[in-house]
Steps between C-alpha positions, in 0.01 A plus 500: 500500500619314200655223376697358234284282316247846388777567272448229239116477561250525148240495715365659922222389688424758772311419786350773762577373844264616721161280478610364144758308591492523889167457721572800708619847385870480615636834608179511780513145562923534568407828707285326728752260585763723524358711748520186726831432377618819672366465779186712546216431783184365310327796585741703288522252219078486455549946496786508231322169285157728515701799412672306188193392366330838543746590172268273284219723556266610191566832399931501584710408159651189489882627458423735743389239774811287443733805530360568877520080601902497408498823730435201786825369443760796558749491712478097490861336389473314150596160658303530786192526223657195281534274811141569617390464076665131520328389822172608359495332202646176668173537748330475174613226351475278817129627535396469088255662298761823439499418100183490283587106376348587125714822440830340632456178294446781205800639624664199523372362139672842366830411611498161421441626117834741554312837535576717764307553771482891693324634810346797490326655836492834709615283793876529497838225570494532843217196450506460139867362461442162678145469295693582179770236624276228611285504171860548260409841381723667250437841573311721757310851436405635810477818751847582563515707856799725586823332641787659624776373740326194533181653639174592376431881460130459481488640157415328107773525216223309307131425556362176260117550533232493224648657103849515701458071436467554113791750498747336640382139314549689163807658578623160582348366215730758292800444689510146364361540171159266653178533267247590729232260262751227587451578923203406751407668819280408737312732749215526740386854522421820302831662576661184323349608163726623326754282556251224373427697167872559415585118434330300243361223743350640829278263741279680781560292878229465728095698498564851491167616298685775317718256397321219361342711329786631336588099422162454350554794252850410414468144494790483733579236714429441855566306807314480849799555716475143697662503816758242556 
């Protein structure tokens, strides 16, 4: 997902999504209220939510883990996903506290100097899209599952987990002739790493240890993630 305004910029902010930007890691947060969306008994809902998390076990890769969650969706039609993604993030904003405040006033503060402003995350649109809308996002890099006829096939064209972040922010970054020194990113975890050491002006969200100690050494940035 992209939009015009990339194609002039001198200058990207990227944000990760999940617990950066957002309070609640997306793609399991949309899954749990999804499975209620469709209709399953709670009993069923509390098996497939255990099951989902069971992917974030120690010891399974990342990219690997999100592969198998987008399985969940085959067979589901695309606007049948996108309908249940906009009530879900309405819910959301009615209830507050989705966005960490600090990071979205960053966000905010970037485009009100003209830079662009791009999601990255290993959640995918079928949440992502109304986040990206609602905060004026110029572009989107995320997990892009399988699509044909309208219906998910259960499979990933294109996981967006860990170095995958980095890649795609330089290729970007080429595509438009952006200095990464000129570019910030902001990130929460160790798989965000490298897309925080590509751009010339990374900050570190929240109290991961790892990662404020990585701050400390660099003399990056950092935030505290404040819920708002």
């Amino acid at each position: 997902m992209t939009t015009a305004p990339l194609a002039s910029a001198t200058a990207v902010a990227f944000f990760d999504v999940d617990e950066t930007l957002t309070t609640v890691k997306t793609m399991f947060d949309f899954y749990d209220f999804f499975l209620a969306a469709v209709g399953h008994s709670e009993e069923e809902q509390l098996r497939l939510r255990n099951s989902a998390r069971d992917l974030l076990r120690p010891g399974l890769p990342r990219a690997q883990g999100n592969r198998l969650f987008y399985r969940r969706f085959a067979g589901y039609k695309a606007e049948q996903v996108e309908a249940a993604g906009q009530a879900w993030f309405d819910r959301h904003m009615e209830r507050g506290g989705f966005f960490h405040r600090d990071v979205l006033d960053a966000l905010r503060a970037h485009r009100a100097d003209g830079m662009a402003t791009v999601l990255v995350s290993g959640s995918f649109l079928g949440c992502l899209e109304f986040v990206a809308s609602h905060v004026g996002a110029d572009a989107v890099l995320c997990t892009r599952p399988e699509i044909q006829a309208d219906v998910y096939t259960g499979e990933v064209l294109e996981t967006m987990i860990g170095d995958a972040k980095a890649r795609a922010a330089r290729t970007l970054l080429t595509e438009h002739g952006i200095a990464p020194a000129r570019c910030h990113a902001y990130g929460d975890h160790t798989s965000d790493l490298e897309l925080l050491r590509l751009v010339g002006h990374p900050v570190v969200v929240g109290g991961n240890p790892d990662m404020v100690a990585e701050a400390d050494r660099n003399g990056w940035h950092r935030l505290p993630g404040v819920p708002g």
